[in-house]
Every structure is written in structure tokens, then in C-alpha cells.
C-alpha positions as CSV (number, residue, x, y, z in Angstrom):
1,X,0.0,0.0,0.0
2,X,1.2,3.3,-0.8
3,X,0.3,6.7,0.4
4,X,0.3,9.7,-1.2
5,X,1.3,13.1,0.4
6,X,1.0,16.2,-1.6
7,X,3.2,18.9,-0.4
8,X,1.4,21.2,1.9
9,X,1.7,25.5,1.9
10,X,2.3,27.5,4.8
11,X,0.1,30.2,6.1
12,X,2.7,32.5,5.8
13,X,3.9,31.0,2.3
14,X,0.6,30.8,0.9
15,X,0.0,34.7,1.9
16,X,3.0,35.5,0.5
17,X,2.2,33.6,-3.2
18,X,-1.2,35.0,-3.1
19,X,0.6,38.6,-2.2
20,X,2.5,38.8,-5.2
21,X,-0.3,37.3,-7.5
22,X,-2.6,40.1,-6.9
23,X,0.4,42.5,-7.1
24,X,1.0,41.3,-10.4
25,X,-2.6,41.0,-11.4
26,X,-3.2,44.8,-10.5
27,X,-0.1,46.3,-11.9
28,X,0.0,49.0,-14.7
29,X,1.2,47.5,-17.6
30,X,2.6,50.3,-20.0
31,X,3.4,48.1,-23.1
32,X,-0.4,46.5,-22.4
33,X,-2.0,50.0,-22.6
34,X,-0.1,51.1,-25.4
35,X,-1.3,48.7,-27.3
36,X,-5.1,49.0,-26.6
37,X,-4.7,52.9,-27.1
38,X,-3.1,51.7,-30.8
39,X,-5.7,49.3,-31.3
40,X,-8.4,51.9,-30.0
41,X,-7.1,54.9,-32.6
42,X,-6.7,51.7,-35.5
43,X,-10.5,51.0,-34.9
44,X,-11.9,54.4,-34.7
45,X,-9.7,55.2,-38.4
46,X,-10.9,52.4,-39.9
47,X,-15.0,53.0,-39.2
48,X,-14.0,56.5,-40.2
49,X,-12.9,55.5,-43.7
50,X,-15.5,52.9,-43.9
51,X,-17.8,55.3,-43.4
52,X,-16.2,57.6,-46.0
53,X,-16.3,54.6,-48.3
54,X,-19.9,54.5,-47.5
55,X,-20.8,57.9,-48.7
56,X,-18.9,58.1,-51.8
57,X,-20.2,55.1,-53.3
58,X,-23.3,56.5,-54.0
């Protein structure tokens, strides 16, 4: 028969790992928002010239 004993966290440990996760989760992240401001400015060009396309079709 064998037994099977999964490794068990500290308090302390376990505070510490859940610590830095939310750090982590909650950080500014400047190349992130760069990128949704590109993607934001990308969008809004292209509905504008789709909706220039729009027009002058006619």
C-alpha cells in the first residue's frame, strides 16, 4: 500500500504567493495600454474611412 502526500503551503507562504499574484494582477502594464490605445485609434480610423467609403459610393 502506498500513500500519497501532496506537499502542503504554509500560512505565511501561501500569503505570500497569493501577495505577489494580486500584485502582479493589479499592476500598470505600459506596453499592455499602449497597445489597446493603438488598437483603439486603428479602430476608430478604420470606421471613419468605412464610413467615408460608405458615402462616396453612392
Amino acid at each position: 500500500m502506498t500513500s500519497y502526500t501532496a506537499p502542503r503551503l504554509t500560512d505565511a507562504l501561501e500569503r505570500d504567493l497569493l501577495a505577489k499574484a494580486m500584485e502582479t494582477e493589479f499592476r500598470f502594464h505600459l506596453l499592455r495600454s499602449i497597445k489597446n490605445f493603438a488598437l483603439g485609434i486603428a479602430y476608430f480610423v478604420n470606421s471613419v474611412r468605412t464610413q467615408a467609403n460608405a458615402r462616396y459610393t453612392y
